[in-house]
C-alpha positions in Angstrom: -50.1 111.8 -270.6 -47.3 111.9 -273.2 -43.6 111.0 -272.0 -40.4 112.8 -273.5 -37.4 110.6 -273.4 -34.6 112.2 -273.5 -30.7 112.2 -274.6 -28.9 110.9 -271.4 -25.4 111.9 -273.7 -24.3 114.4 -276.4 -23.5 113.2 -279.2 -25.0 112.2 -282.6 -28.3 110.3 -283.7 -26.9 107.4 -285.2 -29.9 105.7 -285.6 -34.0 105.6 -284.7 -35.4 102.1 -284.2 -39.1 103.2 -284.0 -41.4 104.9 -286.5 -44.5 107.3 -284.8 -47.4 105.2 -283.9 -45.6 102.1 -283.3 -46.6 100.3 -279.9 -43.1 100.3 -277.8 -42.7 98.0 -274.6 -40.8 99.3 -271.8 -36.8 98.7 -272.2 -37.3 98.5 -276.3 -34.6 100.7 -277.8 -36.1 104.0 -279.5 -32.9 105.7 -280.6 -29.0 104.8 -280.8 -26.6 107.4 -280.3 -23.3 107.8 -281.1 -20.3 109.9 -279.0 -16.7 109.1 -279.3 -17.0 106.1 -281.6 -19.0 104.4 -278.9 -23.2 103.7 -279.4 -25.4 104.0 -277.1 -28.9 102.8 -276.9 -32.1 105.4 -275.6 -34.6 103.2 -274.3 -38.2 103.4 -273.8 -38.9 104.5 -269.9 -42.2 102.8 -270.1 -45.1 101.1 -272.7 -46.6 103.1 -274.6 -47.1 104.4 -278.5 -45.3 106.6 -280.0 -46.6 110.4 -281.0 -43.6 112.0 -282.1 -39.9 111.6 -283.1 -38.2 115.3 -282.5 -34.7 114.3 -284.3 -33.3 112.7 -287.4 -30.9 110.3 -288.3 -27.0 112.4 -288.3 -28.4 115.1 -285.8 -26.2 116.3 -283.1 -28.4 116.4 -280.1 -27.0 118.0 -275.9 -27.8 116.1 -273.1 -31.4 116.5 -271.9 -32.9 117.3 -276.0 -36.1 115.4 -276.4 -35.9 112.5 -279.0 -38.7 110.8 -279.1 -42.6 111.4 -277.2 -44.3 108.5 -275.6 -48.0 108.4 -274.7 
C-alpha cells in the first residue's frame, strides 16, 4: 500500500534528497523545504521505496500537498 508524505509547512521545495525507486529507511530525509529563510526537513514516515516524486526543486507547495509516494 503506497504512502503519501506530505508538506507539514508552506513554503518552497528547496531541495529533494531521494530519486524514485530508491530504498528509504524510516526518519531518512526525502525533501527540504524552505519558509522564511528557515529549512526544514520532510522525512520518510516509514521504510519503504519510493514510486513517485509529485514536486520539483523551486516549487511552492500549501500545507498538506503530497511530495513524495512511499510504497
Amino acid at each position: 500500500m503506497a504512502t503519501n508524505v506530505s508538506a507539514h509547512i508552506t513554503g518552497t521545495v528547496w531541495k529533494i534528497e531521494v530519486k524514485v525507486g530508491e530504498e528509504v529507511t524510516e526518519g531518512q530525509v526525502l525533501v527540504i523545504l524552505e519558509s522564511m529563510k528557515m529549512e526544514m526537513p520532510v522525512e520518510a514516515p516509514e521504510g519503504g521505496k519510493v514510486l513517485e516524486i509529485k514536486t520539483a526543486e523551486g516549487q511552492p507547495v500549501n500545507e498538506g500537498d503530497v511530495l513524495v509516494v512511499l510504497g
